[in-house]
C-alpha positions in Angstrom: -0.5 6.8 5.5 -1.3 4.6 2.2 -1.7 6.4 -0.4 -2.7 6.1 -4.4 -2.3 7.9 -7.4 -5.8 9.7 -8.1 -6.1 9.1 -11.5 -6.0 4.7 -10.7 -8.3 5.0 -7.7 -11.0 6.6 -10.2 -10.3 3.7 -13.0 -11.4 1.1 -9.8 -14.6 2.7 -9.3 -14.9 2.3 -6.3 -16.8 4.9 -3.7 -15.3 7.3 -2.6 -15.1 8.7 0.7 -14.4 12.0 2.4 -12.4 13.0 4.9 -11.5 16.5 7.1 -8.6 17.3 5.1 -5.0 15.0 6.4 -1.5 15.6 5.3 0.1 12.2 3.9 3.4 11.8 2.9 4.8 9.6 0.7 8.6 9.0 0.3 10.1 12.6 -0.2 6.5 14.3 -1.2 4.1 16.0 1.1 0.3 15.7 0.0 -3.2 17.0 1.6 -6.1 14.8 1.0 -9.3 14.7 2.1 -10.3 11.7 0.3 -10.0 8.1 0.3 -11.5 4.4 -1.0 -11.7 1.2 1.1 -9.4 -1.6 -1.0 -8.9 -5.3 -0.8 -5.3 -6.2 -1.6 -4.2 -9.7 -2.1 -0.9 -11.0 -1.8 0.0 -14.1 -3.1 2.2 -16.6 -1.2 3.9 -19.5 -2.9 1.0 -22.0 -1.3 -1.8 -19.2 0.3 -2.9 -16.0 -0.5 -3.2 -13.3 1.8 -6.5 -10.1 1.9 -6.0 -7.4 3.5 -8.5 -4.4 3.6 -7.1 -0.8 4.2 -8.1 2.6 3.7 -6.3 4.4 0.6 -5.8 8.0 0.6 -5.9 9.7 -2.8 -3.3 12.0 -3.6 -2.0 13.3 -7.3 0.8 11.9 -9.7 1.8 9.5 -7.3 4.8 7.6 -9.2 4.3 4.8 -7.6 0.6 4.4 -8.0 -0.1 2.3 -5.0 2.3 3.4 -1.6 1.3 0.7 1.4 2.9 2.5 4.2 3.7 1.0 7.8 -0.2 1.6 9.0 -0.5 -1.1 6.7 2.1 -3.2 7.0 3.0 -3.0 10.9 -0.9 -4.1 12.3 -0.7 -7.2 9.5 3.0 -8.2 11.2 4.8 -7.6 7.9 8.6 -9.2 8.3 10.8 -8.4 5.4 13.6 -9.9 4.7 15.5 -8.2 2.0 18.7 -10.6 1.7 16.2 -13.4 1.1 13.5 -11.9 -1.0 10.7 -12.4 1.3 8.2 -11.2 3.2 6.3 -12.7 5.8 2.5 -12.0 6.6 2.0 -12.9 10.2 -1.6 -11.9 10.6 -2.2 -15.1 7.9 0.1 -17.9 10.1 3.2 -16.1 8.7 2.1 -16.4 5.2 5.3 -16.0 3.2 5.4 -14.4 -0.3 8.1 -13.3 -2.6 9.4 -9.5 -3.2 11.8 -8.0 -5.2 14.0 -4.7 -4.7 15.0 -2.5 -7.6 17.4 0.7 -7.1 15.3 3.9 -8.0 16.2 5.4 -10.9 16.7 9.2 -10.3 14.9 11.7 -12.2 
């Protein structure tokens, strides 16, 4: 599931909704949440821009802040391409937008 940090889905103000209580998990975390927002993303192409709407689900100190997970990315047709630093969107005519990969820093 997507998920965001708590503490930056309140700062959006947006409404929030509730939820019969779902475990989420986010990379090597386990969560329960029982509340989400409805969010417009926008990713930005080199000539288009791409919005997607998703459901959120809130969770606390999230690192990240913002986790799009694969019930995002696989209905949109999300191709990446790490070795060229893409991604390509094909739900927006294979929209194609730059990313970048950055080795975690351990904690």
């Amino acid at each position: 599931m997507t998920i965001i940090d708590i503490d930056l889905a309140v700062s959006l103000r947006l409404p929030l909704e509730k939820t019969e209580p779902i475990l989420v998990v986010g990379i090597g975390s386990r969560y329960i949440s029982s509340t989400y927002i409805k969010l417009d993303v926008y990713f930005r192409g080199y000539n288009n821009t791409a919005k997607i709407s998703i459901e959120v689900y809130l969770v606390g100190e999230l690192r990240a802040k913002l986790l799009i997970s694969i019930d995002v990315l696989a209905p949109e047709g999300f191709r990446l391409d790490f070795e060229k630093s893409i991604a390509r969107i094909a739900s927006y005519i294979g929209l194609t937008i730059p990313i970048a990969i950055y080795a975690k820093e351990y904690y």
